[in-house]
N, CA, C and O of each residue as an XYZ file, in Angstrom:
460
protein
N       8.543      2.537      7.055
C       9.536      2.331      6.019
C       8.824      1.892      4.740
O       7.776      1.247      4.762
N       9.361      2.222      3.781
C       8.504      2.496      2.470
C       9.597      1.793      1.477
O      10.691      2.354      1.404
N       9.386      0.624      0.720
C      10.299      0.377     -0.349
C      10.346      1.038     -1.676
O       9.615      2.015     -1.837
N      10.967      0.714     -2.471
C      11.113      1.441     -3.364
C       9.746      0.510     -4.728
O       9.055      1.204     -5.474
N       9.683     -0.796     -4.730
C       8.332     -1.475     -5.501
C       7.386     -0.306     -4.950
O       7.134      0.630     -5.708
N       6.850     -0.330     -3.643
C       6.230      0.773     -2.862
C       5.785      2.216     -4.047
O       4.802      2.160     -4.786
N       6.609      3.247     -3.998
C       6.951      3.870     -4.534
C       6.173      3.757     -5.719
O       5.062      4.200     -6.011
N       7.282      2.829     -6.547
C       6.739      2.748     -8.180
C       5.780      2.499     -8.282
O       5.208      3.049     -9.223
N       4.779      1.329     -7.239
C       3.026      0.909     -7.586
C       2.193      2.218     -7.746
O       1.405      2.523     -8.641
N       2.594      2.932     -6.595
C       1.834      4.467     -5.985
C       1.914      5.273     -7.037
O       0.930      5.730     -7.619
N       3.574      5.579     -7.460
C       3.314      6.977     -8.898
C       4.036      6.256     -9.833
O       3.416      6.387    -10.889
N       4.823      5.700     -9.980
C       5.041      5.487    -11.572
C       4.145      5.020    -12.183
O       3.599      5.627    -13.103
N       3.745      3.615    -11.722
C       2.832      2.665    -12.168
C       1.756      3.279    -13.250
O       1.816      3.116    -14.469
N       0.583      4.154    -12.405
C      -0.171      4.981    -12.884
C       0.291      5.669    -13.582
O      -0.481      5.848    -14.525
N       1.639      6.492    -13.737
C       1.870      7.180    -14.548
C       2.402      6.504    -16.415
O       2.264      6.985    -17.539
N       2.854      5.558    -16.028
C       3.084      4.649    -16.987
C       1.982      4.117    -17.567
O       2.392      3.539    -18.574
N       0.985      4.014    -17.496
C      -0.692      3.411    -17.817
C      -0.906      4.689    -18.878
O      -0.801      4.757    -20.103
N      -1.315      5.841    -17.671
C      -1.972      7.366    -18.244
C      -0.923      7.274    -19.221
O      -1.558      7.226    -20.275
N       0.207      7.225    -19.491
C       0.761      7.785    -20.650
C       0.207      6.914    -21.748
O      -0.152      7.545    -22.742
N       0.041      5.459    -21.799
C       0.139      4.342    -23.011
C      -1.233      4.795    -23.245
O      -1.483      5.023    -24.429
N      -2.528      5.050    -22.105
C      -3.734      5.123    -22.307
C      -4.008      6.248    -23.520
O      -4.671      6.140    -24.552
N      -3.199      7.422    -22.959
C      -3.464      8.706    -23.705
C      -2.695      8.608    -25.247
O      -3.125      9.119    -26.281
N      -1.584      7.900    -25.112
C      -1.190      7.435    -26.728
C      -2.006      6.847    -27.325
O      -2.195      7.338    -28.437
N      -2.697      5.860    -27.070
C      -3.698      4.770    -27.819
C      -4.707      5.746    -28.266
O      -5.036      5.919    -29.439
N      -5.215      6.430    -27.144
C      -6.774      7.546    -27.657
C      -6.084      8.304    -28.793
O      -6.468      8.170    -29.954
N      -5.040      9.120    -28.449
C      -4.676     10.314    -28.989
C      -4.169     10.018    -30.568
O      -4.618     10.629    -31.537
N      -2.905      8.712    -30.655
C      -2.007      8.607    -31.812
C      -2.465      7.197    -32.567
O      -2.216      6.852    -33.722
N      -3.234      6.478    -31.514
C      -3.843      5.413    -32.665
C      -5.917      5.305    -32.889
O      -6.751      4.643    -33.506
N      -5.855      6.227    -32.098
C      -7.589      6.682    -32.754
C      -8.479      5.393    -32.066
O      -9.496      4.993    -32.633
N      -7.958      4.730    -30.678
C      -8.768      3.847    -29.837
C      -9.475      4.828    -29.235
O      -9.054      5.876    -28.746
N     -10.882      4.302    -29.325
C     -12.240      3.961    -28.486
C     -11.590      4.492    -26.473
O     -10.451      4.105    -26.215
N     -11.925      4.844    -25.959
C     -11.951      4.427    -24.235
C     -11.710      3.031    -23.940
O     -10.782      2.479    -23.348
N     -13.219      2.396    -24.732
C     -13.621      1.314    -24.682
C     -12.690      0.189    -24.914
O     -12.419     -0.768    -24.188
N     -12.082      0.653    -26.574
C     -11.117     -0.351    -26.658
C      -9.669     -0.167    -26.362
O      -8.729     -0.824    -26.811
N      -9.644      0.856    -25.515
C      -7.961      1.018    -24.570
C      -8.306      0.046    -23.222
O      -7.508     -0.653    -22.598
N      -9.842      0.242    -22.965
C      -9.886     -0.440    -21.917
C      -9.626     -2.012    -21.922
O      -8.899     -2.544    -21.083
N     -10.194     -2.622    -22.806
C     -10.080     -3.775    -23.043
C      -8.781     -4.258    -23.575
O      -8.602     -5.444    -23.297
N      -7.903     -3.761    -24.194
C      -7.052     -3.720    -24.455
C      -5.298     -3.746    -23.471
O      -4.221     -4.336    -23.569
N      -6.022     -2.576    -22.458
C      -5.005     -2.782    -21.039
C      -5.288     -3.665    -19.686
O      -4.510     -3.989    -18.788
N      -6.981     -3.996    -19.903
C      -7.414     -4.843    -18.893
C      -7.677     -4.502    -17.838
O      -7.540     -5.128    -16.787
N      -8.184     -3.215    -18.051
C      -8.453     -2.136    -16.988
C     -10.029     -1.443    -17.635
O     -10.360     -1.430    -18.821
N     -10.820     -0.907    -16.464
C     -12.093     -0.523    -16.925
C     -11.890      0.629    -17.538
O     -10.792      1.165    -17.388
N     -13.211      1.456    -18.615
C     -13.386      2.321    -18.892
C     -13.069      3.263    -18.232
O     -12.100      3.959    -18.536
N     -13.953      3.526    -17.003
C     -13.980      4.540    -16.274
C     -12.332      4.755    -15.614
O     -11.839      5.823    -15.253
N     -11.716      3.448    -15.593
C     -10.336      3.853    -15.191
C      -9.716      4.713    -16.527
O      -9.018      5.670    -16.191
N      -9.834      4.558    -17.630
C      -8.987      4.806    -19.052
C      -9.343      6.691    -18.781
O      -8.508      7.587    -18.659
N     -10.762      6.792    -18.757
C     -11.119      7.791    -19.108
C     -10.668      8.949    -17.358
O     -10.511     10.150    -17.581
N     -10.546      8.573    -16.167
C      -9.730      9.384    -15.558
C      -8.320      9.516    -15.873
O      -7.809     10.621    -15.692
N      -7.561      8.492    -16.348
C      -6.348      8.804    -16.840
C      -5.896     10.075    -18.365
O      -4.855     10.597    -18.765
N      -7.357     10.102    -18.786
C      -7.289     11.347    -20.322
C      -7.500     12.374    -19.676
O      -7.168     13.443    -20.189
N      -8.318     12.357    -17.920
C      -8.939     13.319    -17.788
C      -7.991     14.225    -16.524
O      -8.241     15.219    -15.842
N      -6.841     13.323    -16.640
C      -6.009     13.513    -15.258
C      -6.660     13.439    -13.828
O      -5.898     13.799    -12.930
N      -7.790     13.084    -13.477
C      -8.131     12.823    -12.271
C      -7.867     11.569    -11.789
O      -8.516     11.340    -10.768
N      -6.864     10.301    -12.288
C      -6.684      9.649    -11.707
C      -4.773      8.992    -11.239
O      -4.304      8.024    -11.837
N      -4.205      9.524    -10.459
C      -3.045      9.271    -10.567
C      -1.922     10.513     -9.949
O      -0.718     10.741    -10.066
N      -3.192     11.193     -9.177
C      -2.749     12.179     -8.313
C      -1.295     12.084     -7.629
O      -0.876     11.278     -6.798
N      -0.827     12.893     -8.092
C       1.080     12.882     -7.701
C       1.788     11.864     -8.882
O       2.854     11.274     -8.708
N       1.015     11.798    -10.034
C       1.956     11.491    -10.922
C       2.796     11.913    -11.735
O       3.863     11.378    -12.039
N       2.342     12.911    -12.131
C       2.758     14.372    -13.131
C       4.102     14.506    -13.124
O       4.517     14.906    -14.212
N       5.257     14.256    -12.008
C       6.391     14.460    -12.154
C       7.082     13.210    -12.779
O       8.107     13.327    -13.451
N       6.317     11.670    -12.468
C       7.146     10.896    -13.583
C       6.681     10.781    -15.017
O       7.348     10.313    -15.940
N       5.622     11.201    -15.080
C       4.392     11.499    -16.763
C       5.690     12.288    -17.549
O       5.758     12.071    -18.759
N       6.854     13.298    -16.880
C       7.769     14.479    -17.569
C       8.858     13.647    -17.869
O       9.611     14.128    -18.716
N       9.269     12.200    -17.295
C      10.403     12.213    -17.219
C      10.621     11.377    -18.838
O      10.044     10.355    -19.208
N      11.225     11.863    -19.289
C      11.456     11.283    -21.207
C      11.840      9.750    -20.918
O      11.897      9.237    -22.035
N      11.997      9.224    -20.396
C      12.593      7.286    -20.482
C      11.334      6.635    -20.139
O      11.187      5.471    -20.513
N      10.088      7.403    -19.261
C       8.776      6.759    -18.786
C       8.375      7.053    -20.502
O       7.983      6.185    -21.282
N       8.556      8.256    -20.766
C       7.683      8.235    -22.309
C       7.664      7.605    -23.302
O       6.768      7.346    -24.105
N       8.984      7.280    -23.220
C       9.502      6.455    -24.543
C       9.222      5.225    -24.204
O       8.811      4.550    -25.149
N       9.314      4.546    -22.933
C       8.800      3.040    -23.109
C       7.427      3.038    -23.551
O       6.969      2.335    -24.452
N       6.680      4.049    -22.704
C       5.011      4.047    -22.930
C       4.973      4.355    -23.988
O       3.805      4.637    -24.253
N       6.017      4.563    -25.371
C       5.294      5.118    -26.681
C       5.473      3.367    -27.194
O       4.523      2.756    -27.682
N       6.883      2.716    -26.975
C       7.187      1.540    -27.274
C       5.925      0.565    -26.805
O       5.462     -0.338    -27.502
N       5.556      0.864    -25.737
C       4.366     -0.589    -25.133
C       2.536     -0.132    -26.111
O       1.785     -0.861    -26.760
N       2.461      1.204    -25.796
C       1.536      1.896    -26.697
C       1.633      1.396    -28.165
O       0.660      1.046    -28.832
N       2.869      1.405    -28.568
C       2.731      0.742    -30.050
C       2.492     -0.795    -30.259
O       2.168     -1.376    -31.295
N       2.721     -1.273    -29.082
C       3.050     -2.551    -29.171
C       1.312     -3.419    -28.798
O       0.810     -4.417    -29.316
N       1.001     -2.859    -28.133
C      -0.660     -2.837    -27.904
C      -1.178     -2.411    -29.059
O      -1.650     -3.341    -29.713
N      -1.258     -1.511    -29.487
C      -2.102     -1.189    -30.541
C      -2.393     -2.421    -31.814
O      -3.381     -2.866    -32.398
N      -0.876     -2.654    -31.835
C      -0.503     -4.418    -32.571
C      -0.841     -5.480    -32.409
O      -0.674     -6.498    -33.080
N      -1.447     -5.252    -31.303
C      -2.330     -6.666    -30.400
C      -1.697     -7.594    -30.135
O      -1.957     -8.795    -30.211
N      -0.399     -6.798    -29.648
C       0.474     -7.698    -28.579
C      -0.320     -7.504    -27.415
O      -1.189     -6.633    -27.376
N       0.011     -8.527    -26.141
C      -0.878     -8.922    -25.071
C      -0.388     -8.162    -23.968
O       0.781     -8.156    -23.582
N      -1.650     -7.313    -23.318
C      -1.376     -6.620    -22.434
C      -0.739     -6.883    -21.371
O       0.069     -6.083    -20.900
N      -1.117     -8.555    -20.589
C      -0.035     -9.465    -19.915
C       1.474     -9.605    -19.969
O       2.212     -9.697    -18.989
N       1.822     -9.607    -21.207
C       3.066     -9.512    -21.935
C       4.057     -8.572    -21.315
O       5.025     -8.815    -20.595
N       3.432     -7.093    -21.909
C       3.657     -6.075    -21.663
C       3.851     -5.614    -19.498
O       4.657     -5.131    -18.703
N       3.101     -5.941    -19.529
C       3.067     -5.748    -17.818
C       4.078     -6.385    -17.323
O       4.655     -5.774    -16.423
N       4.521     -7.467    -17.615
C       5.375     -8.377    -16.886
C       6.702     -7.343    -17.048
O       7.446     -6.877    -16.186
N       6.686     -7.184    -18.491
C       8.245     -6.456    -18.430
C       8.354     -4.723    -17.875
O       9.187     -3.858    -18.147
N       7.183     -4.692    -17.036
C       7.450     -3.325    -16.252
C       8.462     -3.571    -15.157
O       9.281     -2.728    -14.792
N       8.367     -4.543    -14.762
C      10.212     -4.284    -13.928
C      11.146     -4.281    -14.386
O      12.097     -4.185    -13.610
N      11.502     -4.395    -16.091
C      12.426     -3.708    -16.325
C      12.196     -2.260    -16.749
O      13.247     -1.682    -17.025
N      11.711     -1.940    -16.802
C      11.247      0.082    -16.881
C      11.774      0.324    -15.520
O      12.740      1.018    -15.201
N      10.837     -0.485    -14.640
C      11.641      0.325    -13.155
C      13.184     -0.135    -13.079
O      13.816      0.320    -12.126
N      13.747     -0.841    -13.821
C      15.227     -1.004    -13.303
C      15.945     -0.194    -14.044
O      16.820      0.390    -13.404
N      15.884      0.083    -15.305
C      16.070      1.156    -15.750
C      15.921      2.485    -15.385
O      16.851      3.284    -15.499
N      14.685      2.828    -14.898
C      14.705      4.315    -13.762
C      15.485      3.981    -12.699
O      16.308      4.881    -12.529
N      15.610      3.109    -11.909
C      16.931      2.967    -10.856
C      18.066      3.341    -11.625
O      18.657      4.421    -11.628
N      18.322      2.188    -12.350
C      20.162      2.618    -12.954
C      20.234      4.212    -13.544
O      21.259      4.854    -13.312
N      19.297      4.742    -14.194
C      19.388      5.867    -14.404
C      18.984      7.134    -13.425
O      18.633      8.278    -13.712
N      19.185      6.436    -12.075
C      18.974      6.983    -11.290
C      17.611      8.210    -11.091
O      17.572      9.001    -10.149
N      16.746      8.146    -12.008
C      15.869      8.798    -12.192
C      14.673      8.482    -10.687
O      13.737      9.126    -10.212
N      15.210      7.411    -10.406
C      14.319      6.655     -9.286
C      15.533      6.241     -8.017
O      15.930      5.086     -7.856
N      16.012      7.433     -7.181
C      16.844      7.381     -6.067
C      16.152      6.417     -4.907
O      15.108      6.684     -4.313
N      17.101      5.046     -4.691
C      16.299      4.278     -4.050
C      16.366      4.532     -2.609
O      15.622      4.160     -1.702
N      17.596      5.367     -2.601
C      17.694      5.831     -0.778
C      17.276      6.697     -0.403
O      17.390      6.980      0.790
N      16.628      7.459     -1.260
C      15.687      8.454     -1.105
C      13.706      8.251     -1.677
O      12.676      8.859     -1.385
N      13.892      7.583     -2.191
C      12.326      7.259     -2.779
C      12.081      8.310     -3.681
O      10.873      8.443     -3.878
N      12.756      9.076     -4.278
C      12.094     10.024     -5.015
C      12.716     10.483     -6.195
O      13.932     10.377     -6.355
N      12.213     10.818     -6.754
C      12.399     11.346     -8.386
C      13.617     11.823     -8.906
O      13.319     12.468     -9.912
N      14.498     11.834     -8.786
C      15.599     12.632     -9.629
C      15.437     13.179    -11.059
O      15.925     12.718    -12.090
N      14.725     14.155    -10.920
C      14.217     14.914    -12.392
C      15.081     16.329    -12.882
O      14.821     17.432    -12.401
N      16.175     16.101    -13.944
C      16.723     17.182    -14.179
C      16.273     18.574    -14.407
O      16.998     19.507    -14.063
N      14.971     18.798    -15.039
C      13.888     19.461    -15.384
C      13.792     20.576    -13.855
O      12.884     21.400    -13.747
């Protein structure tokens, strides 16, 4: 039996990172280096997330538009040198939000993607 925290650590989680990671490189012109330091996570983690080799089976919540838009909101909010701590804490409300929007079926564990 598999919970639904379960779930979100395995693919959202990662998928929520790779997205803020790839905003910071892409839309605010950070370093690897300084996404890494910045999310509190190593290089070599930042740079499989640009390179998609890290986060295998994430790709279907990376599509879903409400993961994007927070990760553009936390992405901006980092870049500002608000605290990556900060930011993390309020990832359970992202996942409660994919519940209520049912995007995250908890009796099923899986994705509800209109797409």
């Amino acid at each position: 039996m598999r919970t639904v925290c379960e779930e979100v650590v395995k693919y959202v989680l990662p998928a929520y990172r790779s997205l803020i990671a790839r905003k910071l490189v892409n839309d605010y012109g950070l370093t690897q280096e300084e996404v890494s330091k910045i999310m509190g996570i190593s290089q070599a983690v930042v740079s499989y997330y640009l390179s998609n080799k890290r986060g295998k089976g994430t790709s279907k919540y990376e599509n879903v538009e409400l993961l994007q838009q927070e990760a553009e909101k936390s992405a901006r909010r980092l870049a500002n040198g608000e605290s990556s701590a900060k930011i993390a804490k309020e990832f359970c409300e992202i996942c409660k939000l994919l519940r209520e929007s049912k995007i995250i079926k908890e009796e099923q564990l899986i994705i509800a993607c209109d797409k």
